[in-house]
N, C-alpha and C positions, 0 to 999 in steps of 0.2 A: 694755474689750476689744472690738475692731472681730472680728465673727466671720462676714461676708461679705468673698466674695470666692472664688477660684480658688485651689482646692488643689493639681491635678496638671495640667498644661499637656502635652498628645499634640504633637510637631511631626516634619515629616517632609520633610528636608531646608531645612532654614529655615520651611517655613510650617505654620501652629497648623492640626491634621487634628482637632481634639477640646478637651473639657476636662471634669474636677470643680469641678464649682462648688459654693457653700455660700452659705445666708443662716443667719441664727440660730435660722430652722425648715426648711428646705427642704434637699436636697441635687439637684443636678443633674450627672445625666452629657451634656454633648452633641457631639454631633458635627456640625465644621463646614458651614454649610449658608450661607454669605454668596454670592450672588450671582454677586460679582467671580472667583470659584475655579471657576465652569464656564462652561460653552459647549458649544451644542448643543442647547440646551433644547427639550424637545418634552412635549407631554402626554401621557399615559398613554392608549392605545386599548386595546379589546379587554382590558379588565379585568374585566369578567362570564366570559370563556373562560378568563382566567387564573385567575382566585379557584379555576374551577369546577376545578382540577385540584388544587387544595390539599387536602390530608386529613387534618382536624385531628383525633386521637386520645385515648383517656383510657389510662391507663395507671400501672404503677407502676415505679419502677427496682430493680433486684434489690435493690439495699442496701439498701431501704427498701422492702419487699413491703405494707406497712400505710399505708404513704399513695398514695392516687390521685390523680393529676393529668389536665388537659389538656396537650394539645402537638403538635410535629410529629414525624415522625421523621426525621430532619437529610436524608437521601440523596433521600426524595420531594416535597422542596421544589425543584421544577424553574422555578420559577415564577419565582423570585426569590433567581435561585443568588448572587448577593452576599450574602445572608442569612447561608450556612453557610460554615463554614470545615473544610478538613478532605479528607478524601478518602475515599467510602465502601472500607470494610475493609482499609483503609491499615494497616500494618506498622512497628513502631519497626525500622528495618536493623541498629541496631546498638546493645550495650550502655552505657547511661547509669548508675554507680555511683552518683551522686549524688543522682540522681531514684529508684530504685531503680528502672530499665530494664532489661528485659532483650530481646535482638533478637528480632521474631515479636510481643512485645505489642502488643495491640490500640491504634494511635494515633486515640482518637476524636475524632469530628466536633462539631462544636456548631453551635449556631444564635444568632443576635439577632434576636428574633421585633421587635425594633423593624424592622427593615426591611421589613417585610410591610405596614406603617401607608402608604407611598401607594397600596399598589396594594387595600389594603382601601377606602380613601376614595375612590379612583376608581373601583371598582366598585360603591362603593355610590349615586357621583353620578349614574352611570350607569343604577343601577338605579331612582335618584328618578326620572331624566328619562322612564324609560319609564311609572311610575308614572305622573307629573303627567300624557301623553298620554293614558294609556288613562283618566287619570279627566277628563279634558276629552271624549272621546268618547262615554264612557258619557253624562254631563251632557247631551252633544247630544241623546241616544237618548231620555231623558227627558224632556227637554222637546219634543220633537219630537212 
């Protein structure tokens, strides 16, 4: 039994936006990142200013008052609003029976904290570069 390969295939309008993939230890969710499907490319600036507005929290969800966690809270993620989905204190309009909805409940927000992985990597490249300088400086100071 072959137990790699592509489980659920995301596509959106003819072209693949996603997949689950599987080996016979591994499972992957990924979302498409080929090249050929942008334009525009530019690198990330100004990701030390960005990171700095992020406010990662600990915390616990009401259902679950005994476990603590990390995380964000979805609406102060400014940073990297493709992250959340949702709309702070957004409203169901109207009754879903099947869902067990009723109009006025809370429609919450979520986040994919994978989206936050370039702008942490660029901030932190950015934070090596100013490292490497100041330790080449210092170095001068020393030997001098």
């Amino acid at each position: 039994k072959n137990n790699t390969g592509t489980i659920v295939d995301f596509d959106k309008s003819g072209t693949s936006v996603g997949n689950i993939s599987i080996t016979s230890s591994n499972t992957s969710y990924n979302t498409s990142s080929d090249y050929r499907l942008k334009e525009n490319v530019v690198g990330i600036t100004s990701a030390i200013t960005r990171l700095k507005t992020l406010k990662p929290s600990r915390f616990n969800f009401k259902i679950d008052p005994s476990v603590t966690v990390d995380g964000f809270i979805a609406h102060e993620v400014t940073a990297v609003p493709e992250a959340i989905s949702g709309t702070k204190d957004e409203t169901y309009t109207e009754d879903d029976s099947s869902r067990n909805i009723k109009a006025g409940d809370p429609k919450y927000q979520g986040i994919d904290q994978s989206k936050l992985v370039p702008l942490l990597t660029a901030a932190l490249q950015e934070a090596i570069t100013k490292i490497e300088t100041l330790e080449t400086k210092v170095a001068a100071l020393e030997g001098g």
